[in-house]
C-alpha positions as CSV (number, residue, x, y, z in Angstrom):
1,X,66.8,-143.4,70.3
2,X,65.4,-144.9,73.2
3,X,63.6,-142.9,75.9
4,X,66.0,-143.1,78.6
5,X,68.6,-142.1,76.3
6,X,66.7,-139.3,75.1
7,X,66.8,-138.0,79.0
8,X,69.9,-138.3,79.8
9,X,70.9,-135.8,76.6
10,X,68.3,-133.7,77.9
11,X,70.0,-133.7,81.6
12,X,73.1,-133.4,80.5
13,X,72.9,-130.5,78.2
14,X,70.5,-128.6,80.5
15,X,70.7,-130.3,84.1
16,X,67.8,-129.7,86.6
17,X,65.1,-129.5,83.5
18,X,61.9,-130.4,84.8
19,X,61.3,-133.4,82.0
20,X,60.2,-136.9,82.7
21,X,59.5,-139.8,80.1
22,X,56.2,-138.9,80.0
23,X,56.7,-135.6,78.0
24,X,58.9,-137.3,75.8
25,X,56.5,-140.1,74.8
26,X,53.7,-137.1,74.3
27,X,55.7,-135.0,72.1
28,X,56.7,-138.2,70.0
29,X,52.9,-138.9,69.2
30,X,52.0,-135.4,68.2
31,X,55.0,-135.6,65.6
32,X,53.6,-138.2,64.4
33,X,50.3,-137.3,64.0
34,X,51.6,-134.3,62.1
35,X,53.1,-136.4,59.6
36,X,50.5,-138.8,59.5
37,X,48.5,-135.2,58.5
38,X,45.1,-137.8,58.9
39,X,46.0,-141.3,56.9
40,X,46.4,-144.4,58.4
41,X,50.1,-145.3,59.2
42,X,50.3,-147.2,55.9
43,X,48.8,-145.0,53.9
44,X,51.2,-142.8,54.6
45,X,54.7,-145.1,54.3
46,X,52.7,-146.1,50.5
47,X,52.9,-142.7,49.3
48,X,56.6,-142.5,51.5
49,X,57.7,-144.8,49.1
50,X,56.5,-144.1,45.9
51,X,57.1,-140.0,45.0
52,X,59.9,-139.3,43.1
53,X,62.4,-137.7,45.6
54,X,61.1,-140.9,47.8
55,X,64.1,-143.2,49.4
56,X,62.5,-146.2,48.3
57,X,61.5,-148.1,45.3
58,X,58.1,-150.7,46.6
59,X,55.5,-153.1,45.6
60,X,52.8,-154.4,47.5
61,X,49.7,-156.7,47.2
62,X,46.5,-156.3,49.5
63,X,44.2,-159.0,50.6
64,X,41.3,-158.2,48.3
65,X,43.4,-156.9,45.6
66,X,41.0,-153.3,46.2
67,X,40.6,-150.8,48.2
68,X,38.9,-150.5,51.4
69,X,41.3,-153.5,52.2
70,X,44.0,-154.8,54.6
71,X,47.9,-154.6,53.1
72,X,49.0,-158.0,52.9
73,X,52.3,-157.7,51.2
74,X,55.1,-155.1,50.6
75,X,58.4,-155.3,48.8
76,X,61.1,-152.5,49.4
77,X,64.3,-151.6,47.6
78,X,66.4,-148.6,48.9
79,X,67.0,-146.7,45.7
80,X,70.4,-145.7,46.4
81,X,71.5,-149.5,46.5
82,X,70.5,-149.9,42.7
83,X,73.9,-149.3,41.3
84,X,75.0,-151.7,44.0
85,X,72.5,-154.2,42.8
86,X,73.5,-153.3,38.6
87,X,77.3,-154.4,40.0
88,X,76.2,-157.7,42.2
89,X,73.4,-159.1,41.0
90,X,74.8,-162.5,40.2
91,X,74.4,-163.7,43.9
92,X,71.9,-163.6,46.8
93,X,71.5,-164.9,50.0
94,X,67.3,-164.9,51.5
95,X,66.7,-165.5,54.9
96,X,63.6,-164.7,57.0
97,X,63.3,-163.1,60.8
98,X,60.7,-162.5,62.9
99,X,59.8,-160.2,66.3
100,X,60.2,-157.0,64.5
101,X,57.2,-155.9,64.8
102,X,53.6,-155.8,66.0
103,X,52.2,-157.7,63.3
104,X,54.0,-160.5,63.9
105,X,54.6,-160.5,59.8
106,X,58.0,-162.1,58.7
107,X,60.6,-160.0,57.2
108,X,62.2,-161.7,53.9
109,X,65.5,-160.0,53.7
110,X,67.7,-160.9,50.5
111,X,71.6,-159.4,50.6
112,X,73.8,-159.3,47.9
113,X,77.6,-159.2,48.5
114,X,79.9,-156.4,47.1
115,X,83.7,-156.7,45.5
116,X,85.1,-156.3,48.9
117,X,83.1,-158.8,50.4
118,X,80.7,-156.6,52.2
119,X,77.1,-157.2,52.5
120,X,73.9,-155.2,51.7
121,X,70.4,-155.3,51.6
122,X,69.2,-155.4,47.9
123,X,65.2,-155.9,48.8
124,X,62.9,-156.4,52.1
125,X,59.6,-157.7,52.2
126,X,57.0,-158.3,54.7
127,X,54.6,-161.1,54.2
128,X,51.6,-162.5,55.9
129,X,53.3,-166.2,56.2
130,X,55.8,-168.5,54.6
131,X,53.4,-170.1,51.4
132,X,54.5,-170.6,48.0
133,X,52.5,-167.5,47.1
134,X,54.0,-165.5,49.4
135,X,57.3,-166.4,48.1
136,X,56.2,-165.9,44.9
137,X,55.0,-162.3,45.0
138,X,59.2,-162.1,47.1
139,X,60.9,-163.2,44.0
140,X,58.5,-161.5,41.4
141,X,59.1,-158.3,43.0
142,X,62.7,-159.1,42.6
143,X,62.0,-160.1,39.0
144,X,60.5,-156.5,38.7
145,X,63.3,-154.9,40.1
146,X,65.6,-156.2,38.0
147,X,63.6,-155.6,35.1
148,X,63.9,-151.6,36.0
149,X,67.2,-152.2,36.5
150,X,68.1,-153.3,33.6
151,X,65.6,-150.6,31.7
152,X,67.9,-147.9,33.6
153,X,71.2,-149.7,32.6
154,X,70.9,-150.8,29.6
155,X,74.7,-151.8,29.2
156,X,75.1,-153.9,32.4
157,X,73.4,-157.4,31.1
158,X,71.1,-158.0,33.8
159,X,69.9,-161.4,34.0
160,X,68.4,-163.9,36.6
161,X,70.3,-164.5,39.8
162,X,73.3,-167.3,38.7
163,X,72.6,-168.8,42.6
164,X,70.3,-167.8,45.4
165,X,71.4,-169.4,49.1
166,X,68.6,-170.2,51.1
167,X,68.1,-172.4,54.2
168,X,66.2,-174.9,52.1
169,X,62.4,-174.3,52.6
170,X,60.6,-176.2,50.6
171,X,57.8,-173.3,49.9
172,X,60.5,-171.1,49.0
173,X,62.4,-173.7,46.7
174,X,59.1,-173.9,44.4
175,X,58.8,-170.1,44.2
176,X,62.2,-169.6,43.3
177,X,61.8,-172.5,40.5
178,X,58.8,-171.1,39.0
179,X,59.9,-167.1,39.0
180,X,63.7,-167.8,38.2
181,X,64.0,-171.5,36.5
182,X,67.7,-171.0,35.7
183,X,68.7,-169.9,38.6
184,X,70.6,-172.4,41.2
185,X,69.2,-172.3,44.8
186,X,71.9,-174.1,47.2
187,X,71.3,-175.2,50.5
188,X,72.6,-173.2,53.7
189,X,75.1,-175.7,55.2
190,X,74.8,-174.6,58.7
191,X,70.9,-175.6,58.8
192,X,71.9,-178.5,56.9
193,X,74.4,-179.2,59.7
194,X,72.2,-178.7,62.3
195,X,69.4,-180.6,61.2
196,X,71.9,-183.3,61.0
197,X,73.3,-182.3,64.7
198,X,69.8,-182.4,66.2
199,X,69.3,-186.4,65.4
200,X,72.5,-187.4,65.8
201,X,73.5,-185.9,69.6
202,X,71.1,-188.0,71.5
203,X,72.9,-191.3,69.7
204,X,76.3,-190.0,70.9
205,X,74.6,-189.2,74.4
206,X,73.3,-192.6,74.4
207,X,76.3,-194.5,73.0
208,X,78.4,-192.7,76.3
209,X,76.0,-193.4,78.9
210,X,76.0,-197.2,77.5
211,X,80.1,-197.2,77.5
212,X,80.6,-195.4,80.4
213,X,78.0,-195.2,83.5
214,X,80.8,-193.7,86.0
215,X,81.7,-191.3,84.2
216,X,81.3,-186.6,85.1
217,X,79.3,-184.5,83.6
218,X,82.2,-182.4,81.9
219,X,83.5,-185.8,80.5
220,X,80.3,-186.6,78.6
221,X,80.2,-183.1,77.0
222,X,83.2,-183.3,75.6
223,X,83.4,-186.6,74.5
224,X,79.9,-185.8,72.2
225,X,81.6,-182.4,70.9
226,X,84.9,-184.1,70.2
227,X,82.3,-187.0,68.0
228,X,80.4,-184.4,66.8
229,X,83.3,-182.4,65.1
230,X,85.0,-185.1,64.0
231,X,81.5,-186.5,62.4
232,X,80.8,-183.1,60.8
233,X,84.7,-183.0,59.4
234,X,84.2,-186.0,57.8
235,X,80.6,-185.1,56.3
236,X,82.1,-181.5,55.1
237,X,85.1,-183.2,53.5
238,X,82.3,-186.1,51.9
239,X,81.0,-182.5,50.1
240,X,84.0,-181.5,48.2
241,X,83.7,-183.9,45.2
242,X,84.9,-182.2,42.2
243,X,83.5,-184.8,40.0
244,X,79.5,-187.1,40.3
245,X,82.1,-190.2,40.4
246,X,84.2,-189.1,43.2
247,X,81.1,-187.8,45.2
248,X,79.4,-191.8,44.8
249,X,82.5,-193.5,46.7
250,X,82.9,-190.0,49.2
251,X,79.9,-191.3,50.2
252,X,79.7,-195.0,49.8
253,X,82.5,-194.7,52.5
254,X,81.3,-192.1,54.6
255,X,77.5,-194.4,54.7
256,X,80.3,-197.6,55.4
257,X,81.8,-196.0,58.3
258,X,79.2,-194.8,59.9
259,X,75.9,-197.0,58.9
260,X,76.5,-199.6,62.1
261,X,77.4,-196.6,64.6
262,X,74.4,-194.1,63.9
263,X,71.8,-196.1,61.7
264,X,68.8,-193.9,62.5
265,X,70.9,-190.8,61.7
266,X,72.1,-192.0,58.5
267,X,69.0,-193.4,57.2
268,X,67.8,-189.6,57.4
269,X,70.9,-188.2,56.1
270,X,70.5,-190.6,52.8
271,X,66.4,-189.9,52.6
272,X,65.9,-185.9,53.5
273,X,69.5,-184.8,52.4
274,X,71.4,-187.0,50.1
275,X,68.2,-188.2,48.0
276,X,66.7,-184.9,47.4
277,X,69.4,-182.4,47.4
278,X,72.9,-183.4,46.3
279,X,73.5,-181.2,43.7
280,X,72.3,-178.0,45.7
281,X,75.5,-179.2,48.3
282,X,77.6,-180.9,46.6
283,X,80.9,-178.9,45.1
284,X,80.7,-180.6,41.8
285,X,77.3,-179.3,40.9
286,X,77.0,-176.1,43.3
287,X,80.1,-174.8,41.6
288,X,79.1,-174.9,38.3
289,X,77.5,-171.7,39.0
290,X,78.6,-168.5,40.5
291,X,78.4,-168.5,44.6
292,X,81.7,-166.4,45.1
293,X,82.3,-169.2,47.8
294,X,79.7,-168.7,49.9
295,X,78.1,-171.7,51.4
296,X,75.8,-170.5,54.4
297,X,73.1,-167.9,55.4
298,X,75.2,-166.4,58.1
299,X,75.4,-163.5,56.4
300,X,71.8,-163.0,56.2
301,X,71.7,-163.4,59.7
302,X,74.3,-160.9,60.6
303,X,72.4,-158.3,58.7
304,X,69.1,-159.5,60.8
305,X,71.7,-158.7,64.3
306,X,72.3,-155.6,62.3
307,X,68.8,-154.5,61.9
308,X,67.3,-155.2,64.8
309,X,70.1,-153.4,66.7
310,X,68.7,-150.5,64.7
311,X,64.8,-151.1,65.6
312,X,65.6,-151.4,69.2
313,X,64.1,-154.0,72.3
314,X,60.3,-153.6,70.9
315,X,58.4,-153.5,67.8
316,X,56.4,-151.3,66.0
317,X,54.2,-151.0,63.1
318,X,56.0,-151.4,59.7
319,X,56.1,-147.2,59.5
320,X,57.9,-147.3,62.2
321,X,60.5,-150.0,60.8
322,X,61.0,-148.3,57.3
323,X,61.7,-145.1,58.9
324,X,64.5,-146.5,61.4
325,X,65.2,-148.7,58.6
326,X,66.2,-146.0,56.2
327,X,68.9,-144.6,58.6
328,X,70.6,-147.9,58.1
329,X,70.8,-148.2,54.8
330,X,71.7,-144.6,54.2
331,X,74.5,-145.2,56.1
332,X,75.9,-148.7,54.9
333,X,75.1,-147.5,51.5
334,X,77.9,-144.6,52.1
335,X,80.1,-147.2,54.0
336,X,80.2,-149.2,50.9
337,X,80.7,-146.8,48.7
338,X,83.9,-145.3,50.7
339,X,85.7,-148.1,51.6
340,X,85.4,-149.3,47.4
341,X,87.0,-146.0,46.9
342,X,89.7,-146.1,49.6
343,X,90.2,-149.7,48.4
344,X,91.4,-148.6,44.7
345,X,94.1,-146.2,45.6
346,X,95.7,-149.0,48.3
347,X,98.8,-151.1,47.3
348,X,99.1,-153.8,48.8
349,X,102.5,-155.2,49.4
350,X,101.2,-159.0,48.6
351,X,100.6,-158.4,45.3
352,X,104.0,-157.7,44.2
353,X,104.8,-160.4,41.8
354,X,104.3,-159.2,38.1
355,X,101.7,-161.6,37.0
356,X,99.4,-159.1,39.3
357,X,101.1,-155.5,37.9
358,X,97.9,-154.9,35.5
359,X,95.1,-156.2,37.9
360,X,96.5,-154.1,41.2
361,X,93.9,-151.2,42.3
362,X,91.2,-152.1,39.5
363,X,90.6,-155.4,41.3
364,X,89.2,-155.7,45.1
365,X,91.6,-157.1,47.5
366,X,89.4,-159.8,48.6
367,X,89.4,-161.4,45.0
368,X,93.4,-161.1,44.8
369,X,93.5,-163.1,47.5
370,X,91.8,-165.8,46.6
371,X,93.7,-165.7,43.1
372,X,97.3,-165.5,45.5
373,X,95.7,-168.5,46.8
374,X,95.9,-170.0,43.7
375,X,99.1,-168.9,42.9
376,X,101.2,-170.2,45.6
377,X,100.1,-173.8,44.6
378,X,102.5,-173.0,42.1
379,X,105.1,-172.3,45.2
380,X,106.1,-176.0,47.0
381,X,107.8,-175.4,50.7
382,X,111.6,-175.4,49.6
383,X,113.5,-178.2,48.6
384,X,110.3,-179.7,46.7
385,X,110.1,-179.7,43.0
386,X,106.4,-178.4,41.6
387,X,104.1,-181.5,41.0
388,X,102.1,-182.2,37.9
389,X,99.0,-180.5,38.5
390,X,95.7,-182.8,38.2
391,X,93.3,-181.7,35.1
392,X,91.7,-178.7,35.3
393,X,87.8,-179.0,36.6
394,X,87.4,-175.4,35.6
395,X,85.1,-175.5,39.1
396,X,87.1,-172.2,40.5
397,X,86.8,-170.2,37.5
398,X,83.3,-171.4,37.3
399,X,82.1,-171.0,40.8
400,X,84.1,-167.9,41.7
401,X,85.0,-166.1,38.4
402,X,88.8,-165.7,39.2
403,X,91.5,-167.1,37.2
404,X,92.6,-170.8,38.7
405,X,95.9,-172.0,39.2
406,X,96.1,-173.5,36.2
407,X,95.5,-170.2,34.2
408,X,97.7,-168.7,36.2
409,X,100.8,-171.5,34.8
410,X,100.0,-170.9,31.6
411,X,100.3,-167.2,32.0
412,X,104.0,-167.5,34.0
413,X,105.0,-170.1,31.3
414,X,104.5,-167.2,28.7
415,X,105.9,-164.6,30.9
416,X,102.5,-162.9,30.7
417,X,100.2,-160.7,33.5
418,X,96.8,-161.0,34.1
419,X,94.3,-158.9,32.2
420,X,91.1,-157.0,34.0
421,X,89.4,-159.5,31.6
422,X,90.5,-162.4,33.5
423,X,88.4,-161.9,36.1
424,X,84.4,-161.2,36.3
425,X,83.2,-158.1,36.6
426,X,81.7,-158.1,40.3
427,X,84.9,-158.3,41.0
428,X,86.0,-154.7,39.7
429,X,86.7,-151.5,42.2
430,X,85.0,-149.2,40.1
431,X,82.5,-149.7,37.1
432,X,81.3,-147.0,35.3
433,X,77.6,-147.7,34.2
434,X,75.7,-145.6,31.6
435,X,71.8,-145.3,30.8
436,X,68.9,-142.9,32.4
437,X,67.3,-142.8,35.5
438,X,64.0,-143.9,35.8
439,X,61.2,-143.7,38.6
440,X,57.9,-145.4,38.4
441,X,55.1,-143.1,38.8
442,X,53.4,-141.4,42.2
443,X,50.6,-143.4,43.1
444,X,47.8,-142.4,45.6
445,X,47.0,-145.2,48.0
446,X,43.5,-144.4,50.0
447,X,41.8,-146.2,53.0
448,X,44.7,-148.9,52.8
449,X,44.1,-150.9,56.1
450,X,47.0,-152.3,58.3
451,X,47.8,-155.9,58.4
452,X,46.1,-158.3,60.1
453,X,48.9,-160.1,62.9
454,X,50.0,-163.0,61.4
455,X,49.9,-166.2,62.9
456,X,53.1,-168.3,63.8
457,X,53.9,-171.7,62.3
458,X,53.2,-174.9,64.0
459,X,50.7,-175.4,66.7
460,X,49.5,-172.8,69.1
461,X,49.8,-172.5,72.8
462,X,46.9,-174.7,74.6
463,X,45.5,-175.5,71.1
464,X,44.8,-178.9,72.5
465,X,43.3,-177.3,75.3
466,X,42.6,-174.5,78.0
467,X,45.3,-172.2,77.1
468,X,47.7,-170.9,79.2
469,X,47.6,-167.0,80.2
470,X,50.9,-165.8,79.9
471,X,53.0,-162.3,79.1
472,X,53.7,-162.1,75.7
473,X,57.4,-161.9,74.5
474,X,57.9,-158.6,72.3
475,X,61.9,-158.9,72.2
476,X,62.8,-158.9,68.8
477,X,66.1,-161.5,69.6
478,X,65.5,-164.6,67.8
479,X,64.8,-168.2,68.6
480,X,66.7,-170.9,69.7
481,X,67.4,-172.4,66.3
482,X,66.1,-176.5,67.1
483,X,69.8,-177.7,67.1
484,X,70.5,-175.3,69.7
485,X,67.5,-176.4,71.8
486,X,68.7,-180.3,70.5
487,X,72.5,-179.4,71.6
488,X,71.3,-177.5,75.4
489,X,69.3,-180.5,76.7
490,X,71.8,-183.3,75.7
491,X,74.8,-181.3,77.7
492,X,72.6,-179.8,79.9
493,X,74.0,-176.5,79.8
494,X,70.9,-173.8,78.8
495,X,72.9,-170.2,79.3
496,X,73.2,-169.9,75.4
497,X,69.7,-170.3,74.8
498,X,67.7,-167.1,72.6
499,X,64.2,-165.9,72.7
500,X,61.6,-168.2,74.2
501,X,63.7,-171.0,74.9
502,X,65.9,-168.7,77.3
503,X,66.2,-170.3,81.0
504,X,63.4,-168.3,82.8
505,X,64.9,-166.3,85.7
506,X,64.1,-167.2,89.2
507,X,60.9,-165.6,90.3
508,X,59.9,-164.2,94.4
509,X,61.8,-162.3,96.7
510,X,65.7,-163.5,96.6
511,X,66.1,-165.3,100.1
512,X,69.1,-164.2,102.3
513,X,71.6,-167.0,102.3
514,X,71.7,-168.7,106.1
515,X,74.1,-170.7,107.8
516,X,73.9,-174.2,107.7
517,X,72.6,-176.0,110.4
518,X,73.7,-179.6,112.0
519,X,70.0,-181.6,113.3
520,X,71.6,-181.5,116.9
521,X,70.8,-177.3,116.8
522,X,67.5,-177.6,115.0
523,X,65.6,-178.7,117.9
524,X,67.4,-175.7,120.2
525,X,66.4,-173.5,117.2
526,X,62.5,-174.5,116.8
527,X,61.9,-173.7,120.6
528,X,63.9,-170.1,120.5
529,X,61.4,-169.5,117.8
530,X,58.3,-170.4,119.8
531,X,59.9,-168.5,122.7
532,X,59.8,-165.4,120.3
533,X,56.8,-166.1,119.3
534,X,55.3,-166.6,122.4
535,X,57.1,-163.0,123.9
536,X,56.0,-161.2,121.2
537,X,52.3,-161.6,121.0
């Protein structure tokens, strides 16, 4: 809780008490060095995280490898959320954020999704940078969890992530090849849609100006959103091949319609995107694996919004995080948990034909849905006869585990329901998992050192020369994305900007607004002023 909210309880369970921020900040510290009890911060959150009645499940790598050394990585896993992770393990999403806290270390978060379509965190880990060997020590923590996992439930079958979404990093690509080889890593459409966005704006900017020199503001904008949308339509629908042959004319016409228009743009479309990662975007080779339909990070992000509305407006050392950190989980773990078990006692009406009568209650809601999908292919507007369906490509079943339309005909033609078995089991309300519990042992972690503060990507701030003293930004909102940034100069408009590229606000004393006058009274004005001058001194 922040400070000034910490007051105001204060004053308003015992107004007039003589209290002021500074007591509160005072008292805070001496908690904490009463809990500290004399180790260093990480000392302390080691051994947090590692008895048996601990919260957390952790690994972590120092920079020597010894003691006497700085931490350099650490891996968390809330225990609670390993039953979670036994039931939805088949896919993850990884995305990174920054600016929370003083280290400046990056946060690798990696969410699983549940039945219900509800998101949770399945591991954490701070690293010193974004290298392959950071990456590496991310997903062979995972590895080790998994490994436990699977030691502590022996009847779930856990094995390597069927697809991990990421925003297509080529450090984290090579990490996630070498720890899990089998395992499908499939590109984050939205960065692949804004990399795309932030080379092709400019062209439509320029193609305007060049069409239309006359022409307002407000007209430009929306004649480059109105291109853009339509653009990205067409590229999004140039995706959904179900077969390689399809996918070579999709985009033999999308490259014809669009190769004169936007050359530079499609040149990099065919050489960064096309060439080197069709079959982590493209539907007939991403959904040969499970994905449960999810084609971007966004959810990873939403968690980010989620966590950093938990840290607050500044950041702290990585004690601080876990401890605020735990709060959260504890209470999306029980979240999960409740609305699972509200969801099997609903019936929904929906779900009333037959075909459904077995599945109702033992399936989640959100995976009926997408199977009624299915079904009401089978259901033309009236006055239209059912068409021949085209051959099964088995991608539904394969990408998303559910039983596809054509399963479902076959099922109505022998005037049978759907079994639990027809579907996979992430998909189940309620899975009963037996085997032991097992904790890895207390470990004692002396004269562990704090990170060093990492150091950003790209070039610094007056690297090429004197640099420039200025107040550092401890907000934990993020960035501007580079699309954004891309998207704000071409139209102009800079209010929806994040983080360091926000327009700075107006700095002095605010001016009281005057009337405006004609050049006939300025002259009239100037000597009243040297009159008042002149009386005055």
């Amino acid at each position: 809780m922040l400070t000034r909210h910490t007051l105001n309880v204060f004053e308003h369970e015992d107004p007039g008490i003589p209290l002021i921020s500074r007591d509160i900040y005072n008292q805070r510290a001496a908690a904490r060095r009463q809990e500290l009890n004399g180790r260093s911060s990480i000392e302390a959150i080691l051994e947090m995280t590692s008895g048996d009645d601990s919260d957390f499940n952790h690994w972590h790598a120092t920079e020597s490898g010894e003691r006497n050394s700085r931490l350099s990585r650490l891996f968390l896993t809330y225990k609670p959320n390993r039953e979670l992770i036994a039931h939805n393990h088949e896919v993850l999403i990884v995305d990174s954020t920054y600016k929370t806290n003083k280290f400046k270390m990056p946060l690798v978060n990696i969410i699983g999704v549940t039945p219900n379509n509800k998101n949770f965190f399945i591991g954490s880990a701070f690293i010193p940078s974004e290298t392959v060997e950071d990456y590496k020590f991310v997903f062979g923590a995972l590895a080790y969890l998994y490994e436990s996992i699977e030691r502590e439930y022996p009847n779930i079958g856990m094995e390597a992530p069927a697809t991990i979404l990421g925003d297509g990093d080529a450090q984290q690509i090579a990490a996630i090849e070498t720890v899990f080889p089998d395992t499908q890593y499939r590109l984050c459409i939205w960065h692949i849609n804004g990399n795309i966005q932030a080379k092709l704006l400019p062209k439509i900017k320029a193609e305007f100006d060049s069409k239309s020199s006359n022409s307002s503001a407000e007209e430009r904008k929306e004649y480059i959103d109105e291109t853009w949308k339509f653009f990205k339509n067409e590229w999004m629908g140039t995706l959904q091949a179900n077969s390689p042959a399809i996918w070579d004319s999709n985009w033999m016409q999308f490259r014809g319609d669009y190769d004169n228009r936007f050359p530079s743009v499609m040149a990099y479309t065919q050489k960064s995107i096309v060439d080197k990662h069709t079959k982590r975007l493209v539907k007939c080779w991403t959904d040969r694996h499970y994905n449960w339909g999810i084609q971007a990070t966004s959810r990873g992000e939403g968690q980010h919004g989620i966590l950093k509305n938990e840290l607050g407006t500044s950041r702290g050392d990585i004690k601080d995080i876990v401890d605020k950190f735990r709060l959260l989980l504890r209470r999306t773990n029980s979240e999960i948990r409740a609305s699972l078990s509200q969801e099997s006692q609903k019936f929904v009406q929906r779900f009333e034909p037959s075909i459904f009568s077995k599945v109702i209650k033992k399936v989640s809601i959100y995976a009926l849905d997408r199977v009624l999908g299915q079904y009401f292919l089978l259901k033309p507007p009236r006055g239209e006869e059912i068409g021949t369906l085209r051959p099964c490509s088995h991608l539904f079943r394969t990408a998303w585990g559910l039983p596809c339309v054509h399963e479902i005909k076959e099922r109505i033609d022998t005037n049978k329901s759907l079994e639990p078995e027809d579907f996979h089991p992430h998909w189940f309300l309620d899975r009963r998992l037996d085997g032991h519990h097992s904790v890895p042992p207390c470990r004692q972690f002396e004269n562990i050192q704090e990170p060093r503060i990492a150091v950003p990507k790209g070039r610094q701030p007056g690297a090429l020369g004197k640099r420039k003293k200025q107040k550092e930004d401890l907000s934990t909102e993020r960035n501007s994305s580079h699309h954004e940034v891309v998207a704000a100069a071409v139209s102009g408009d800079n209010s929806q900007l994040k983080g360091i590229h926000r327009a700075p606000k107006p700095r002095g004393r605010k001016r009281k607004a005057t009337e405006d006058i004609s050049s006939s009274q300025a002259p009239e004005l100037r000597r009243g002023l040297r009159r008042k001058q002149g009386t005055s001194g």
